[in-house]
C-alpha positions as MATLAB code, in Angstrom:
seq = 'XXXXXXXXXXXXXXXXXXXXXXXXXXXXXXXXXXXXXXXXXXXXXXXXXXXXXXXXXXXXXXXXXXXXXXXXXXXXXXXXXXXXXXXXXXXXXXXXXXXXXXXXXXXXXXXXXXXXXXXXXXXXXXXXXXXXXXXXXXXXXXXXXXXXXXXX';
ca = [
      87.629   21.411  -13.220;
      89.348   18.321  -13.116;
      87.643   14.949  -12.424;
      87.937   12.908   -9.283;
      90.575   10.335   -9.164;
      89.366    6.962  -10.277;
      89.291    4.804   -6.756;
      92.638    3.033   -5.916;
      91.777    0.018   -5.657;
      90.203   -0.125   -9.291;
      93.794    1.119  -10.056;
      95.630   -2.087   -8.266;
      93.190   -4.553  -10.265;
      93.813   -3.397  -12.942;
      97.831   -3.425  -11.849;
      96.749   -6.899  -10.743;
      95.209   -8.374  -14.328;
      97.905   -6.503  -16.013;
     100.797   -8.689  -13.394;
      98.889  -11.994  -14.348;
      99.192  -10.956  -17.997;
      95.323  -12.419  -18.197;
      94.705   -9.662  -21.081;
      95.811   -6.878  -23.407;
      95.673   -3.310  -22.565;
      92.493   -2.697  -24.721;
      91.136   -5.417  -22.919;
      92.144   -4.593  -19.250;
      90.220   -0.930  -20.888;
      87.050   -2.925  -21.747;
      86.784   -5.070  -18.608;
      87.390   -2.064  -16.112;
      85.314    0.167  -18.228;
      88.084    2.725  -18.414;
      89.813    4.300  -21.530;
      92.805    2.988  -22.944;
      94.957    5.777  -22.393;
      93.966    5.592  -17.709;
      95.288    1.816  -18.610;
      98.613    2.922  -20.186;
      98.891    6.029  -17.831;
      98.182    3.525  -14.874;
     100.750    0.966  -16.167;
     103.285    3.134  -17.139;
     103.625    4.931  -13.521;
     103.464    1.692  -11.867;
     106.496    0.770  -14.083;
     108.158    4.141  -12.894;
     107.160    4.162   -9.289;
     106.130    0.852   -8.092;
     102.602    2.504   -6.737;
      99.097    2.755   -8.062;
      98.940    5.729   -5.741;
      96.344    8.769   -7.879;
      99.278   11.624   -8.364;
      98.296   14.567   -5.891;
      96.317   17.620   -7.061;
      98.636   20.153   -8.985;
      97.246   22.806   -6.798;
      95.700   26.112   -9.014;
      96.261   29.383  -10.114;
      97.385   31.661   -7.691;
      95.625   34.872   -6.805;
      96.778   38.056   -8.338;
      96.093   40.020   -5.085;
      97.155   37.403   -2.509;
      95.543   37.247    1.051;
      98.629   39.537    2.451;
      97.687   42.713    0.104;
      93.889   42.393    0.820;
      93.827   44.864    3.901;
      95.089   47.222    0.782;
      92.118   46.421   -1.184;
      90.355   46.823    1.535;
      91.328   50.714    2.806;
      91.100   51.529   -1.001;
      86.972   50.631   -0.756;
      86.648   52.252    2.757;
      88.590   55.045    1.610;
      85.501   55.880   -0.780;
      82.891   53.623   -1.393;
      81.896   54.705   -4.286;
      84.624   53.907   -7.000;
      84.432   51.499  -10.027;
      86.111   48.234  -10.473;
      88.420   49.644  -12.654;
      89.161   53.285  -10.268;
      89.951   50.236   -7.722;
      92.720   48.465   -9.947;
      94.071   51.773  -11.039;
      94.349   52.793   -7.503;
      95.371   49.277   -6.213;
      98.448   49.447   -9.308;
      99.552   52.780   -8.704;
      99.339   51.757   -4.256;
     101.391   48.702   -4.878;
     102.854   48.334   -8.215;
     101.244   44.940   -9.302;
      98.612   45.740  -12.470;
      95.508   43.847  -12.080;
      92.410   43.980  -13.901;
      88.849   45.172  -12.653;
      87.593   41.044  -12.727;
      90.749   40.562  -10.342;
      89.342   43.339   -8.056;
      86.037   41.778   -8.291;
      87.115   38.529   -7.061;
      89.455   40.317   -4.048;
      86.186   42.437   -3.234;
      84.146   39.152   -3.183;
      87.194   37.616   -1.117;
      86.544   40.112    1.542;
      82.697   39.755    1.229;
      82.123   43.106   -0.164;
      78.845   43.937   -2.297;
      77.706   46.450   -4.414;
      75.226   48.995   -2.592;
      73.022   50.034   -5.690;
      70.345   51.908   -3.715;
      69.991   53.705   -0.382;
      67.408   52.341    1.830;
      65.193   55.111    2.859;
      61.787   55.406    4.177;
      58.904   55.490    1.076;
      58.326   58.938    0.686;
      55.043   60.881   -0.649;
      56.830   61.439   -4.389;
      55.850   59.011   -6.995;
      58.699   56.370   -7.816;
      59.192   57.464  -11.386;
      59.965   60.673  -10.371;
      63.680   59.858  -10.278;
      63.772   57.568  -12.873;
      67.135   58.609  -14.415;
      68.507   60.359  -11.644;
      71.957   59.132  -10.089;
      71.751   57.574   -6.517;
      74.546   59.541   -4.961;
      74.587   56.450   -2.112;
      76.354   54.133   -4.326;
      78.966   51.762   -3.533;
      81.005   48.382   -1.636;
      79.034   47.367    1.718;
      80.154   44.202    3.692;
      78.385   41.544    3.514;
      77.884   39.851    7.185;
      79.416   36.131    7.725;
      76.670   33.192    6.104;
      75.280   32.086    9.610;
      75.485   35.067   12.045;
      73.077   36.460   13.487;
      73.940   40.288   13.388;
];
């Protein structure tokens, strides 16, 4: 993750020192307790651009399943429930054409605040608990997960 931007008006100082010719780079770097290379970056768009504006964020990565083709996603899990990550992206490849990985449907899945249901809730029965030790829950799969904050 990048670091915040260093506060502008540190930036014009350091313009301003620079202007007055007071000191060397390495020393406008000491003084402001910033590297030498933020000095020369600093310096050197000022130069260009006439601002000691930060530059904006670059934005990120994009997602591989954008917000459009989540309803897709979506009618895949509430198709049935109970597929893998990877049944998902094989279905959501062959559905739509774009090859993602399972990790990509885990991140749409968490997108659309979907969980994995390991276990059925049931009421305790007279059995022991070990007595299905082994055995395959055949309740498995995505569940919604309600908005943080509501109250149903």
């Amino acid at each position: 993750m990048r670091p915040k931007a260093y506060p502008k008006e540190l930036r014009e100082r350091v313009i301003r020192a620079w202007q007055r010719k007071n000191a060397t780079w390495e020393e406008l770097a000491e003084l402001f307790d910033v590297g030498l290379a933020t000095v020369n970056r600093w310096i050197g768009r000022f130069r260009r651009t006439g601002s000691a504006e930060a530059l904006p964020h670059g934005g990120g990565q994009t997602h591989r399943i954008p917000a459009a083709m989540l309803p897709v996603l979506k009618a895949l899990v509430d198709e049935k429930p109970d597929r893998t990550l990877a049944e998902l992206a094989s279905w959501y490849t062959a559905r739509t054409g774009v090859k993602v990985s399972s990790a990509t449907v885990g991140r749409g899945l968490k997108r659309l605040r979907y969980s994995r249901k390991k276990r059925v809730s049931r009421p305790p029965s007279g059995s022991s608990r070990g007595s299905r030790r082994g055995a395959k829950s055949s309740a498995r799969g995505w569940v919604r997960s309600p908005r943080r904050g509501s109250s149903s």
